[in-house]
C-alpha positions as CSV (number, residue, x, y, z in Angstrom):
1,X,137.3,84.5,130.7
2,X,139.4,82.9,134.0
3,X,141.2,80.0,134.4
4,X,140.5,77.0,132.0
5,X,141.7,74.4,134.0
6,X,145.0,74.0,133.2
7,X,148.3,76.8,132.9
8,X,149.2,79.0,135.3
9,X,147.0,80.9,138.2
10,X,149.5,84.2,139.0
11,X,149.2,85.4,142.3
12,X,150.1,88.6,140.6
13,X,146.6,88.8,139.8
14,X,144.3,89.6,142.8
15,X,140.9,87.9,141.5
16,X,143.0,84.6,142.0
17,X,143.7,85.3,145.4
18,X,140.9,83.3,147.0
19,X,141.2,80.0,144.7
20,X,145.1,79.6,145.3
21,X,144.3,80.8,149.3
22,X,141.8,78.2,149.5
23,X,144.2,75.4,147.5
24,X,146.9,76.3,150.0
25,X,144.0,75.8,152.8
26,X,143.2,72.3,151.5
27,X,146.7,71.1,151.8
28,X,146.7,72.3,155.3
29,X,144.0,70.5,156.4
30,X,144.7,67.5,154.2
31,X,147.8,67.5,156.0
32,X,146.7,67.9,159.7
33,X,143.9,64.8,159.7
34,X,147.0,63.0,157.5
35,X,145.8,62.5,154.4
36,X,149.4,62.8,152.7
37,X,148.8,62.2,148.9
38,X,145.7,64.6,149.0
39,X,148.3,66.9,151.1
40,X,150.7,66.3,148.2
41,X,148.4,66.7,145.5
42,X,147.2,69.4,146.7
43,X,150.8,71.2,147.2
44,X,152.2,69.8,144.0
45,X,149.3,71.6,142.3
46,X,150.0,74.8,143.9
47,X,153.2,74.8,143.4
48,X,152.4,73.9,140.0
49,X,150.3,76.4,139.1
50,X,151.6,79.4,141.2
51,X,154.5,79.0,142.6
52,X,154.7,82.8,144.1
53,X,151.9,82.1,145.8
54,X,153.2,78.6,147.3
55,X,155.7,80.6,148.5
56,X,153.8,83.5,149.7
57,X,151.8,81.1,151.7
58,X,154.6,79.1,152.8
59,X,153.3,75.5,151.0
């Protein structure tokens, strides 16, 4: 069924790999061009939804 948008996204499960990768990727950028509140959105959301993988990814 996946995600439905709200809840958590465990990095536990490997199909959610990519989505939280590329969350963590969109922060980054978001970040570098200095866009801070998408940079914080974007990390809050992570963190948020996955915190292990904030961590793992070092967001």
């Amino acid at each position: 069924n996946g995600w439905k948008g709200h809840g958590p996204v465990p990095w536990s499960h490997e199909p959610n790999h990519g989505f939280l990768r590329s969350m963590a990727a969109l922060a980054r950028a978001a970040h570098a061009i200095g866009e801070e509140e998408e940079y914080v959105r974007c990390r809050d959301f992570l963190r948020e939804t996955s915190a292990e993988a904030a961590e793992v990814l070092s967001i």
